[in-house]
N, CA, C and O of each residue as an XYZ file, in Angstrom:
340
protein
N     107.040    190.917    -99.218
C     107.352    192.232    -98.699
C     106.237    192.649    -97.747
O     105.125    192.803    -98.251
N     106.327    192.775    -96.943
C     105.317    193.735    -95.599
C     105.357    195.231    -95.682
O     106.408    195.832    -95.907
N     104.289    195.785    -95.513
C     104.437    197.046    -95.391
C     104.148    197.420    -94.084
O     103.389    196.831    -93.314
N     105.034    198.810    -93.793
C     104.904    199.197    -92.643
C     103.918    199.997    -91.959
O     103.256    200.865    -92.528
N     103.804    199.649    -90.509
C     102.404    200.795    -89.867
C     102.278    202.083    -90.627
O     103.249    202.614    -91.166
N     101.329    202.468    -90.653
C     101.157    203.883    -90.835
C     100.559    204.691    -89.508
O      99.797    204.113    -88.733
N     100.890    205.826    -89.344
C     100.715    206.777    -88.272
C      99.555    207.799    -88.807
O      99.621    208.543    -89.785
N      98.463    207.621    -87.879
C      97.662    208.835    -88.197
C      97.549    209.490    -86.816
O      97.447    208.980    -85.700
N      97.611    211.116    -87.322
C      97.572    212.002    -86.045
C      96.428    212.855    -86.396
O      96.150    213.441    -87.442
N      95.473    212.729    -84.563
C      94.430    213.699    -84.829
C      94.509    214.728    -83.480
O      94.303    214.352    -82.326
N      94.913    216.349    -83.959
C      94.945    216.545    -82.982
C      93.625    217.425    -82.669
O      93.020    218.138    -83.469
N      93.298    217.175    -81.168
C      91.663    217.562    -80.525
C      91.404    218.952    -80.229
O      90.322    219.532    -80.136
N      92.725    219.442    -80.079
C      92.441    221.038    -79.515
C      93.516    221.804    -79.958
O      94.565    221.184    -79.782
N      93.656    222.716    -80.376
C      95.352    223.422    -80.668
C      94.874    225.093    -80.337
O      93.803    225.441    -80.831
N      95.587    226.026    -79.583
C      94.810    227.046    -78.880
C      96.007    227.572    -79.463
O      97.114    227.094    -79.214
N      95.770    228.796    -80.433
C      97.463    229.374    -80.485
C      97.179    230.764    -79.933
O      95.970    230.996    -79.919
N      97.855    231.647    -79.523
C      97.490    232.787    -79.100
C      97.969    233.780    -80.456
O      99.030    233.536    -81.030
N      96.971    235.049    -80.949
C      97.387    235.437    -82.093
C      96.604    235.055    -83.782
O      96.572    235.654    -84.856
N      96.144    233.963    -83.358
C      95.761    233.497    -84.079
C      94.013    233.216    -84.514
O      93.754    232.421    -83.611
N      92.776    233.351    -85.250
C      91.496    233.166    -85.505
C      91.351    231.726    -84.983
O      92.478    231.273    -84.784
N      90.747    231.170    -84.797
C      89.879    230.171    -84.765
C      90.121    229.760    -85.886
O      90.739    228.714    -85.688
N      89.997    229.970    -87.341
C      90.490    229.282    -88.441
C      91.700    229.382    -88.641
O      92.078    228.342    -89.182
N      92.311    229.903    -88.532
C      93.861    229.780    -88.655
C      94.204    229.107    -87.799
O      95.372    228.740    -87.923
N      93.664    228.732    -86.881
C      94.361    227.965    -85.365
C      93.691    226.473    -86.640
O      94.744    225.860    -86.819
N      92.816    225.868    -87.313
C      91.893    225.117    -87.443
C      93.441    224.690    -89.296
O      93.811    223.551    -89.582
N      93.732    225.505    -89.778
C      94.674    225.543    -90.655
C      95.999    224.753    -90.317
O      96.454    223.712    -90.790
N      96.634    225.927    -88.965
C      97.557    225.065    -88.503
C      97.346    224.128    -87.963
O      98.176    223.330    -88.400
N      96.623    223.547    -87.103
C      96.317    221.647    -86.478
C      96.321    221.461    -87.895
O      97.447    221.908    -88.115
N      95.787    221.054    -89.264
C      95.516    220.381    -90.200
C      97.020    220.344    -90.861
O      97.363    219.191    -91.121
N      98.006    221.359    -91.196
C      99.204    221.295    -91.560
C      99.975    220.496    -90.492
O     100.833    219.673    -90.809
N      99.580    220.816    -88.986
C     100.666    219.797    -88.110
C     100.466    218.606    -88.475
O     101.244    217.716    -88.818
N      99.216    218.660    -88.364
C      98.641    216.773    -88.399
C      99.118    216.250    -89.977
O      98.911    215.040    -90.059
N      99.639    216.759    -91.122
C      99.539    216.493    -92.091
C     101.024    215.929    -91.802
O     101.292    214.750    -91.573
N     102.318    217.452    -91.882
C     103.236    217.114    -91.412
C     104.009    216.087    -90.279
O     104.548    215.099    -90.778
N     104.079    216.200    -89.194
C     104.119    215.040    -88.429
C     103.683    213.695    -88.749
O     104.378    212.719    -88.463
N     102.687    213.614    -89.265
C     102.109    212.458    -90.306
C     103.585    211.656    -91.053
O     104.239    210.620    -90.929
N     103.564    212.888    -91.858
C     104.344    212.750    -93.194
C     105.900    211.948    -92.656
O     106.396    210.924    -93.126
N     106.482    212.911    -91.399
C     107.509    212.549    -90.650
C     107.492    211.343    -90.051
O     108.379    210.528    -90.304
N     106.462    211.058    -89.155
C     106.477    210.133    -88.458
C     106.256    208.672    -89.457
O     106.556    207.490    -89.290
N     105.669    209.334    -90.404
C     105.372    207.307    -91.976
C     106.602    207.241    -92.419
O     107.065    206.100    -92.436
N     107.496    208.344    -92.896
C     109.065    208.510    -93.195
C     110.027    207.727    -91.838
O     110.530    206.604    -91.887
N     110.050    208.135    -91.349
C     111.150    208.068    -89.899
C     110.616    207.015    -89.005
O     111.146    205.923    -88.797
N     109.696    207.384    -88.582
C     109.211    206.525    -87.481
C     109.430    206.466    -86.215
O     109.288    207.639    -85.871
N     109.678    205.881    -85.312
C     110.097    206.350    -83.412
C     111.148    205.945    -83.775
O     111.476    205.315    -84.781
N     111.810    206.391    -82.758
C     112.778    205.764    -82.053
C     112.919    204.658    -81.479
O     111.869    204.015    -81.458
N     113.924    204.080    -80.922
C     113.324    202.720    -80.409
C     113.500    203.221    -79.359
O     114.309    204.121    -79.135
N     112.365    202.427    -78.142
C     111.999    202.873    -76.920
C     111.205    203.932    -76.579
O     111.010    204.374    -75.447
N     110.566    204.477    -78.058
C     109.848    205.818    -78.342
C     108.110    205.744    -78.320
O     107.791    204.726    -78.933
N     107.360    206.196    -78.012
C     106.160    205.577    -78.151
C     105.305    207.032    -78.350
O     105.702    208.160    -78.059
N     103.919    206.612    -78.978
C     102.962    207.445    -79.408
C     102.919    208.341    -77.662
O     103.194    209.541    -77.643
N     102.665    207.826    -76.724
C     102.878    208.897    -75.413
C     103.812    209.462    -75.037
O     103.882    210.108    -73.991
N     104.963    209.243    -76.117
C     106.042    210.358    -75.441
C     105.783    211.806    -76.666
O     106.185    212.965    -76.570
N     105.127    211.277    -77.541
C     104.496    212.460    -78.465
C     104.044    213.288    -77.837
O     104.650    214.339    -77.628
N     102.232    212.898    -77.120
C     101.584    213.407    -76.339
C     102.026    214.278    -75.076
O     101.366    215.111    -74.455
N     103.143    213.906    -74.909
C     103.635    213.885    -73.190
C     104.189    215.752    -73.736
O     104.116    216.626    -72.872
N     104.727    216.154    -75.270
C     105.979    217.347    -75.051
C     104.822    218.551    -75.166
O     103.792    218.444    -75.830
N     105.142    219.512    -74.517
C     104.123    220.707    -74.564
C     104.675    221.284    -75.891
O     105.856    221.298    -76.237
N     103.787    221.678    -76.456
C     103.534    222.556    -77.838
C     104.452    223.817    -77.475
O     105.627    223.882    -77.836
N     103.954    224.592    -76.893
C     104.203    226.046    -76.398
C     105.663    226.665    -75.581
O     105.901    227.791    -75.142
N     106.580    225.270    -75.599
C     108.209    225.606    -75.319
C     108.304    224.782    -76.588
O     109.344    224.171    -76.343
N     107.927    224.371    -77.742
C     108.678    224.845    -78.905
C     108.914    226.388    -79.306
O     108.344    227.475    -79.210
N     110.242    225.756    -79.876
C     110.306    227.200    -80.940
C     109.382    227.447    -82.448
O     108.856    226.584    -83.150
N     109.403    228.632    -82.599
C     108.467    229.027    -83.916
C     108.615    230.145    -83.926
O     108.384    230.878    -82.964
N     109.102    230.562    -85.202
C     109.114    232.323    -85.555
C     108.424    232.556    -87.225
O     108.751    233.262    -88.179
N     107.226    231.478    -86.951
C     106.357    231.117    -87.927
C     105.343    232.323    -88.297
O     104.847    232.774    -87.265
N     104.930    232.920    -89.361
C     103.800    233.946    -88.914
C     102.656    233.720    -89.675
O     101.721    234.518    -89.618
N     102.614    232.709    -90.396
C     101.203    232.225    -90.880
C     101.090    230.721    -90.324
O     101.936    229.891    -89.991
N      99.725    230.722    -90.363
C      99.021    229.221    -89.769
C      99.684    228.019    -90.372
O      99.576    226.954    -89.764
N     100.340    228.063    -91.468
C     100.675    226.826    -92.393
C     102.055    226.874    -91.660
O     102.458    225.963    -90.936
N     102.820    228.167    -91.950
C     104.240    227.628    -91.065
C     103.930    227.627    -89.904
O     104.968    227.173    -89.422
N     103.372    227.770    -89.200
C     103.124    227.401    -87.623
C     103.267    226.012    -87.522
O     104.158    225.412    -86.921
N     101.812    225.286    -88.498
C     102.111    223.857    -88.228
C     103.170    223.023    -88.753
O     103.341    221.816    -88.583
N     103.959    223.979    -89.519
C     105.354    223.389    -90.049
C     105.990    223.182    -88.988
O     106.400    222.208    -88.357
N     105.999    224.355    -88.901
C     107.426    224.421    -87.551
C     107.083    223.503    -86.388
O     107.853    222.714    -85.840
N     105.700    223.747    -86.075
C     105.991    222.566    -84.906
C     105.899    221.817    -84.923
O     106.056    221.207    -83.865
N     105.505    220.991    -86.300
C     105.264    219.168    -86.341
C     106.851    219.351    -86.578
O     107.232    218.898    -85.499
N     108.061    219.717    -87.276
C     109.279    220.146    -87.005
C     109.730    219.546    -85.673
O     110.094    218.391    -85.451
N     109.634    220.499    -84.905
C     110.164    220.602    -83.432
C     109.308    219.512    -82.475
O     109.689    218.894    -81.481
N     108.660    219.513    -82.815
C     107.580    217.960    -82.024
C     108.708    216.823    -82.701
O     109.071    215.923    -81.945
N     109.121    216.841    -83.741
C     109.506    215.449    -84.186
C     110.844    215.093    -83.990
O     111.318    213.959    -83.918
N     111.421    216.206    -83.907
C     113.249    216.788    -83.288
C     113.164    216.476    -81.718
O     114.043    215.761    -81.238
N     112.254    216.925    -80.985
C     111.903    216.786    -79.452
C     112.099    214.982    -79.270
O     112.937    214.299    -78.680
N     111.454    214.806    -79.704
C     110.853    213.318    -79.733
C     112.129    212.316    -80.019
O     112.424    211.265    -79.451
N     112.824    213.056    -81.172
C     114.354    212.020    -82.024
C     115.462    212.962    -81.113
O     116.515    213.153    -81.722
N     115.406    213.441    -80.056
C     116.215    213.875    -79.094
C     116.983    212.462    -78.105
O     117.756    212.706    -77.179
């Protein structure tokens, strides 16, 4: 039996407007957890690659999130829906 890649995501900067400096520092750690979680579950698409991740802007997702934890719900969410589009 082989096991499959695992995906680790680190993200470098996440600027939310609304949000502390730690709560901005909360949500990156819930995205990165989530998307994680999604991407070891699911995986790409085929023809899908770690730069078409990079490539979708954060900020034309949707989110009607109002704490830092659902923030990074929602958009490792919609990052991963974007992506399996």
């Amino acid at each position: 039996m082989t096991q499959a890649a695992r995906t680790i995501i680190e993200i470098d900067t996440l600027t939310l407007d609304g949000f502390s400096e730690q709560d901005g520092r909360k949500a990156a750690a819930v995205f990165e957890e989530r998307l994680t979680e999604l991407l070891n579950r699911h995986g790409l698409p085929e023809g899908r690659t770690a730069e078409d991740i990079a490539a979708v802007d954060l900020g034309k997702l949707p989110s009607s999130a109002t704490t830092p934890e659902g923030l990074g719900r929602e958009l490792a969410g919609a990052l991963f829906q974007q992506v399996w589009l």
